[in-house]
Structure formats: C-alpha cells, structure tokens
C-alpha positions, 0 to 999 in steps of 0.5 A: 308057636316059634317062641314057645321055647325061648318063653319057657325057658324064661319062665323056667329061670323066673320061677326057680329064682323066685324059689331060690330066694326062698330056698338056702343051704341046698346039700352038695350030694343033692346039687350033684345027682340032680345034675347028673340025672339032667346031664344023662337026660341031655345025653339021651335027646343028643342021641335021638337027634343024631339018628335022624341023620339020613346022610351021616356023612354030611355029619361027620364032615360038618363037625371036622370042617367046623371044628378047625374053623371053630379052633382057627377062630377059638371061639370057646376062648373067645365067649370066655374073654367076652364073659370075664370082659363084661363082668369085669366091667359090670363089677367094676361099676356095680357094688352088691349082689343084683350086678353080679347074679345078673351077669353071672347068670346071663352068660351061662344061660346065653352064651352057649350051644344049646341056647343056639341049636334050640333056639334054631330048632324052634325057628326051623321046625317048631321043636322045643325039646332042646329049649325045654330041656335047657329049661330045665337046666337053666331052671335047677342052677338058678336055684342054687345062683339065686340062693347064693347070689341073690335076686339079679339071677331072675333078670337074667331071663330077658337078655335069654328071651331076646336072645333066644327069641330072635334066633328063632324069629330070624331062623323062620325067616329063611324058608322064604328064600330056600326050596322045601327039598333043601330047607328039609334036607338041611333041618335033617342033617343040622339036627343030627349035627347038632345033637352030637354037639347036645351029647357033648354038652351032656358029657361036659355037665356029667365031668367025663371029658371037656368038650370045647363045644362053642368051636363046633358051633361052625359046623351048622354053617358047614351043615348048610355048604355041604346040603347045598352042594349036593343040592347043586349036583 
C-alpha cells in the first residue's frame, strides 16, 4: 500500500511518545550511541540506493545543478526562518508545554529531506525503507522530546501522516502521464540521487560534517530535466 510508510512512521512517533511519557532521565551516553548506530544505518540505505545509478552521470549533474539552484534559493535557511516563524508564533499565543512539544516535533520530523524522498519513494516505487528508517528516528527522538517536553510530541504525527501521505498520493499519480521507459529511468536516477543526499543526512546525525541537504533537494527536479532530455534524444 502507497501510504504504508507515511502510516508507520506516524505510529512510530505515537508509540515512543506514549513510552516517552513513561520514561524520564534517559542517560546522555545511551542518547548519544543510540543515534550513532541509526546515523550509520541511514548511512549504510544511502549507500545501497546510490549504486543503483545506471547513469551516474545524470547523479553527479543533478546534485551540482540542483545544489546552485538550492543555494541561489537558500532553502536550508528558508525552512529554518519557516521553522522559528511558526514556533515564534505558536509560543507567543501558547503558554505550556502541548504548543511547544508539538511545533517542536513537527518541524523536525516534517521539514526535511527524508520525509520528501520517502514519501516519494512510497508513491513512486512502493518502497518504505527510507519512511521505515526515518521511523525509527523519528520514533527514538520522540522518546527523549516527549520525556522532556511533554505529550504535544504525540500530535506532531498528523501534520507527518498528511504531509508525507500526500506526497506519496500526488507521486502515484504521475505514472499516468510519463511513458513506463522514462518513469523507470527517472525512479532509477531519483533513488540514486537521492541516496546521496540520505548519506548526508546520516554524516550530519553522526557530527562528521553539516551538509545543507534541504539545498540539494532541487536536484530530483534537476533528476527529471535531464532523464527527459535524454529521453527526447
């Protein structure tokens, strides 16, 4: 099912919230391994996602023609404004915890690469693993935000489950309009592309290096201008 993904990743955040309400006091050194060992994990899918470039070329010319569109556009810093806007906004209406848990959570769990990859993945090719994996990121964090910031983390899964959700519902829609032979060179070259950028996220969890990944995002669209092209030649 298309929104199988978008479904677990929801629950994943529900469930660790619920044992977040229960669970105080998790020690840093624990915190700290835990994310290590999913960062290497997101590191390890990048990988496997990247090799299944059969034109790597179309890769490497995505993500250098997408990332000037993304730094002319300065996405990362705009998802970064959006994000102190709305809590700005929220906590200035809002006394307690429930507004802050909640907007907290919604931004890191909504505004981000992999919930777009994933969620296209699950549209595109019926493939979970980067929601399931995100899932499980989302889950641990929403662990600790719960046991710190109280039961508002828990409602952040429905702006992630419409968010994510329709992403996947719009990406099945567009097998309608492209020839199989491009939509499956596309699916291809958009994986690989966006398993690079998968890799990154995994070095940014692990503090190796601070990738602005949200700027490379225009590389998908960059991925579908140049599959095209060759496609027309």
């Amino acid at each position: 099912m298309v929104l199988t993904g978008t479904i677990v990743n929801g629950l994943a955040i529900v469930l660790a919230s619920l044992i977040g309400l229960m669970v105080r006091n998790i020690p840093e050194q624990m915190k700290t391994t835990i994310m290590q060992g999913l960062a290497l994990a997101v590191v390890v899918l990048g990988i496997g996602m990247s090799l299944k470039s059969e034109q790597f070329l179309i890769v490497i010319g995505s993500l250098v023609l997408g990332g000037i569109i993304g730094e002319k556009l300065d996405l990362e810093g705009s998802l970064n404004r959006l994000g102190a806007w709305i809590e700005a906004k929220v906590g200035a209406k809002e006394n307690g915890s429930v507004a802050k848990g909640f907007v907290t959570a919604t931004l890191i769990y909504v505004v981000g690469a992999m919930a777009i990859l994933g969620s296209l993945d699950s549209g595109l090719r019926g493939d979970h693993s980067v929601l399931y994996t995100k899932s499980m990121l989302d889950g641990f964090s929403a662990i600790i935000f719960t046991s710190t910031l109280g039961i508002g983390v828990m409602f952040s899964a429905i702006p992630v489950v419409l968010y994510q959700g329709g992403i996947a519902l719009l990406a099945t829609q567009i097998n309608q309009f492209v020839p199989e032979v491009l939509m499956s060179t596309f699916i291809t070259e958009m994986t690989a592309t966006g398993g690079v950028m998968i890799i990154a996220i995994g070095l940014n969890i692990l503090g190796i290096v601070q990738i602005r990944v949200a700027n490379l995002l225009p590389s998908i669209v960059v991925v579908a201008g140049l599959v095209l092209a060759l496609y027309m030649n």
